[in-house]
C-alpha positions as CSV (number, residue, x, y, z in Angstrom):
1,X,123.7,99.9,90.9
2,X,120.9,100.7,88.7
3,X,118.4,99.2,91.1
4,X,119.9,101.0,94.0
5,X,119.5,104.1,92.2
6,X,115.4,103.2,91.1
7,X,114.9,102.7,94.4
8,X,116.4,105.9,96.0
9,X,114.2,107.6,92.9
10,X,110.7,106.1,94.5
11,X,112.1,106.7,97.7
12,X,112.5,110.6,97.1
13,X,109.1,110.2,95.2
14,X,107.2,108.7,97.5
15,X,108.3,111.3,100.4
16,X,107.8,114.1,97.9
17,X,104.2,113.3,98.1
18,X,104.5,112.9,101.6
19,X,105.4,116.4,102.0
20,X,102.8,118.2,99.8
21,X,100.3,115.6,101.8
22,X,101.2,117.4,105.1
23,X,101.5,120.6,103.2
24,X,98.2,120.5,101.9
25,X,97.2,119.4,106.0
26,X,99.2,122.0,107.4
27,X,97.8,125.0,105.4
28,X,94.0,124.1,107.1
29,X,95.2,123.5,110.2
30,X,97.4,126.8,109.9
31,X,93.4,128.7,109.3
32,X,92.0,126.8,111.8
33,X,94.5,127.5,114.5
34,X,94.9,131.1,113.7
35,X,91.6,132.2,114.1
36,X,91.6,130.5,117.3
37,X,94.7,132.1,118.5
38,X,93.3,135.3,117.1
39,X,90.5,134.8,119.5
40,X,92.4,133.8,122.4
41,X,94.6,137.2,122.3
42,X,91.2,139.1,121.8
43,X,89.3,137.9,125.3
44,X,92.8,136.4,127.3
45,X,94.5,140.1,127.7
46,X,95.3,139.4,131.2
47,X,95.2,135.9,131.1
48,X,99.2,135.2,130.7
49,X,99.1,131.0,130.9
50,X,96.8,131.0,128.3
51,X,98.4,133.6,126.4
52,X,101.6,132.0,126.1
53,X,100.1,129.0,124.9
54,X,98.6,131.0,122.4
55,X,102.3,132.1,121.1
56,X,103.9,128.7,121.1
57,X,101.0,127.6,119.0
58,X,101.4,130.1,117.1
59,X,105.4,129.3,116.7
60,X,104.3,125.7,116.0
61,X,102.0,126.6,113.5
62,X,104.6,128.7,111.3
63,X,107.1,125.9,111.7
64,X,104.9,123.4,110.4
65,X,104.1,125.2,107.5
66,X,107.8,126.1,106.9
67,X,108.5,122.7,106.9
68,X,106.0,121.5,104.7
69,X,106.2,123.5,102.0
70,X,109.7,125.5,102.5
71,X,109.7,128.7,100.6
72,X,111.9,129.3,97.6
73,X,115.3,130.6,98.1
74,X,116.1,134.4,97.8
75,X,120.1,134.5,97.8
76,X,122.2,137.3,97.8
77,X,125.9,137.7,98.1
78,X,126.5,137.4,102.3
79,X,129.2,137.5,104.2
80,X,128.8,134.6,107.0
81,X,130.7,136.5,109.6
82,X,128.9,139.6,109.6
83,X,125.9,137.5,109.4
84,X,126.7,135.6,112.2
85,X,127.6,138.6,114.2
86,X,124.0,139.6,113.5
87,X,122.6,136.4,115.1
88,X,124.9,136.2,118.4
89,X,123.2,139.9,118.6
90,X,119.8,138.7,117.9
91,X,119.9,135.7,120.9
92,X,120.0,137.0,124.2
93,X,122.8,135.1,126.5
94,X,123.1,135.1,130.0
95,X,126.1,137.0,131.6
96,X,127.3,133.3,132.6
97,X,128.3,132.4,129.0
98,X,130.7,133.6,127.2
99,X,131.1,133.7,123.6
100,X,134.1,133.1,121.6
101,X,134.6,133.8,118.0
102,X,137.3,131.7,115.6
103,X,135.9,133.7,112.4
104,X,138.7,133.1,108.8
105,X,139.7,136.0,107.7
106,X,138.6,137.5,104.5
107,X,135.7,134.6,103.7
108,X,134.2,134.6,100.6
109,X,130.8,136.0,99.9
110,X,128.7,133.0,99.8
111,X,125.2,132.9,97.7
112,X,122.4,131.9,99.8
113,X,119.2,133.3,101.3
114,X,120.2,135.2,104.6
115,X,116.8,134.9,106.4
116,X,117.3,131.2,106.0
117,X,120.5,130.9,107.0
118,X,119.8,133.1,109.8
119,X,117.1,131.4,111.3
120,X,120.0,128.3,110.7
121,X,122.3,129.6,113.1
122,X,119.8,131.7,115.7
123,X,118.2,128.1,116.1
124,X,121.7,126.8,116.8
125,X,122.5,129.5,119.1
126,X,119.7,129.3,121.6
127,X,119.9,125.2,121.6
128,X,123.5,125.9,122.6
129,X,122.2,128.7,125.6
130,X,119.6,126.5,126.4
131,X,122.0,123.3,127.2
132,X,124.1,125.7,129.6
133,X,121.1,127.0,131.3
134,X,121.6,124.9,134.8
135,X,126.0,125.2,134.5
136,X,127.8,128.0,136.6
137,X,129.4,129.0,133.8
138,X,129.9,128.1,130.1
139,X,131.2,129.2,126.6
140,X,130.1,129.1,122.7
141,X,132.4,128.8,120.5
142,X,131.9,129.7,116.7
143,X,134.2,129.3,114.3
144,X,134.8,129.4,110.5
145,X,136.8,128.2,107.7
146,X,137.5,128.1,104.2
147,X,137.4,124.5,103.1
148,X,138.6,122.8,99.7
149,X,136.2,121.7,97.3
150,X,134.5,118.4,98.2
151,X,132.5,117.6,94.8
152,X,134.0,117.8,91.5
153,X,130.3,118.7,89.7
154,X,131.1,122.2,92.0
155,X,135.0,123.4,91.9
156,X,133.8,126.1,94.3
157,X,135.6,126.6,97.6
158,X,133.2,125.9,100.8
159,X,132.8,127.9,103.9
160,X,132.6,125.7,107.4
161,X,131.0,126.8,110.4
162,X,131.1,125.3,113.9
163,X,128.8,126.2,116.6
164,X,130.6,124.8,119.9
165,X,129.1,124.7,123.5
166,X,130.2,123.1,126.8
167,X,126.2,122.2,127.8
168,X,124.9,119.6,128.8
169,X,125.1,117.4,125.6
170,X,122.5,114.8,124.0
171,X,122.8,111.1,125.1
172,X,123.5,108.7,122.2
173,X,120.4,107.1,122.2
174,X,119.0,110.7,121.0
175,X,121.7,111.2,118.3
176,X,119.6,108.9,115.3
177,X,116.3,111.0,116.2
178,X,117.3,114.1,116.7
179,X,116.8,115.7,113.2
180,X,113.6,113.9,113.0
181,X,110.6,116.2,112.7
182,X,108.8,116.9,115.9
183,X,111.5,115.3,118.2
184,X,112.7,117.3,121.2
185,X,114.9,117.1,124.3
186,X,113.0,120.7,125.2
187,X,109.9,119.8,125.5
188,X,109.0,121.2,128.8
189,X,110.7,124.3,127.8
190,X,108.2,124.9,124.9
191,X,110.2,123.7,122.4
192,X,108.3,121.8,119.2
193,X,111.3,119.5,118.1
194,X,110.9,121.4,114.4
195,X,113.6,123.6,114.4
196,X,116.8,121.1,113.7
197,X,114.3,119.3,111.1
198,X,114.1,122.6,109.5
199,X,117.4,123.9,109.9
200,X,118.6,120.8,108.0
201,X,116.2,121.4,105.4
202,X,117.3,125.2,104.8
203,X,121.3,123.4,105.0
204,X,120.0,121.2,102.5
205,X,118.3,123.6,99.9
206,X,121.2,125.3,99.9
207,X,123.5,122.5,98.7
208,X,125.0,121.9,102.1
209,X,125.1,119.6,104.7
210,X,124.6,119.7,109.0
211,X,126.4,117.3,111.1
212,X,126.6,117.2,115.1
213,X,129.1,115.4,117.7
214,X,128.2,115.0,120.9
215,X,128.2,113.4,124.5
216,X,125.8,113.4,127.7
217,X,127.8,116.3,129.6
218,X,130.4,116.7,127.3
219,X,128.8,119.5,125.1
220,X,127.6,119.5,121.6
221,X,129.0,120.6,118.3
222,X,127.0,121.2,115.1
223,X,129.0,121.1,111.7
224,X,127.4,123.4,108.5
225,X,129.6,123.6,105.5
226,X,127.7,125.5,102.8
227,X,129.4,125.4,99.1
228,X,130.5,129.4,98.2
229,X,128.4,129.2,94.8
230,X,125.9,126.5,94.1
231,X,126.3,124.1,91.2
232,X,123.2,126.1,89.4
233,X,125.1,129.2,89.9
234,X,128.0,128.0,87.7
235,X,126.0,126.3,85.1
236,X,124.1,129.4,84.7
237,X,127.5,131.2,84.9
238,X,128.9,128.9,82.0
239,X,125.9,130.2,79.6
């Protein structure tokens, strides 16, 4: 067991190094890119092919950098419904969906940083649009829960959130790749194939964990449970 665990140590070690490699990348690619983009708004006003290239370099940019070196956590006390609320507002759905919401009544606050989470769900939220974008008509679901405690090193309750749609679904042979870092089933559609890599990240720093289910054209289903109070919230609690 010992030798399992050494090895899991290096692992995490050698991809820690991995990471600040492509952070250290990303951040003069991040200069580089940005004064070009900066240039290509300046003399491309009415140029609008070039100028949306522009943004989704731009977008890529950001997300690479947000990847590679993921910004320390800022949480506050939030209220995942109200917060969701906020991000079905935010993502702009086509009169053919509808939107149904399964929310538990009287949630706990949970500790985590909302801009995170937010750009956690919003992410979800226009994946889901996106797969229902060619179907006559088609519903989100979102639903949460109050779960049980699932480790005993943190006796705190944890919140569940589901984020349901009838879309198109993702094939099987996609399911093993598709939090990997730049892959996408969007790409014509501008998408970068960052944004589940990072939203499992954010999941992650938090203490959490992201799961999915899904079938070609039987819709998709991504799983968040996040733990009310991080472990380092009740050790520092204890003190």
């Amino acid at each position: 067991a010992s030798a399992i665990s050494n090895i899991h140590a290096i692992e995490e070690i050698v991809q820690s190094r991995k990471m600040a490699e492509i952070g250290q990348m990303a951040a003069h690619l991040a200069h580089d890119f940005r004064s070009f983009i900066a240039l290509v708004k300046q003399h491309n006003q009415g140029n609008e092919l070039l100028l949306r290239h522009a943004q989704y370099m731009e977008r890529m940019v950001g997300d690479l950098l947000s990847y590679s070196r993921p910004p320390e956590l800022k949480r506050t006390a939030v209220q995942v419904n109200q917060l969701l609320d906020f991000c079905l507002e935010r993502v702009e759905i086509p009169p053919h969906i509808t939107v149904e919401k399964h929310y538990a009544p009287e949630l706990p606050r949970v500790h985590l940083d909302m801009h995170q989470m937010q750009r956690v769900f919003v992410n979800l939220l226009e994946n889901s649009v996106r797969a229902m974008r060619t179907r006559e008509h088609g519903r989100i679901k979102v639903t949460t829960r109050l779960l049980t405690p699932v480790q005993k090193s943190n006796p705190a309750p944890w919140v569940y959130i589901e984020i349901l749609d009838e879309g198109v679904g993702i094939p099987q042979e996609f399911h093993s790749r598709l939090f990997e870092p730049f892959f996408t089933t969007y790409k014509t559609e501008g998408g970068n194939g960052l944004g589940l890599a990072i939203a499992r990240q954010i999941v992650t720093q938090h203490g959490g964990y992201i799961d999915f289910s899904s079938g070609a054209g039987k819709g998709t289903a991504f799983y968040i449970r996040i733990p009310c109070q991080s472990a380092t919230d009740n050790q520092t609690n204890r003190e």
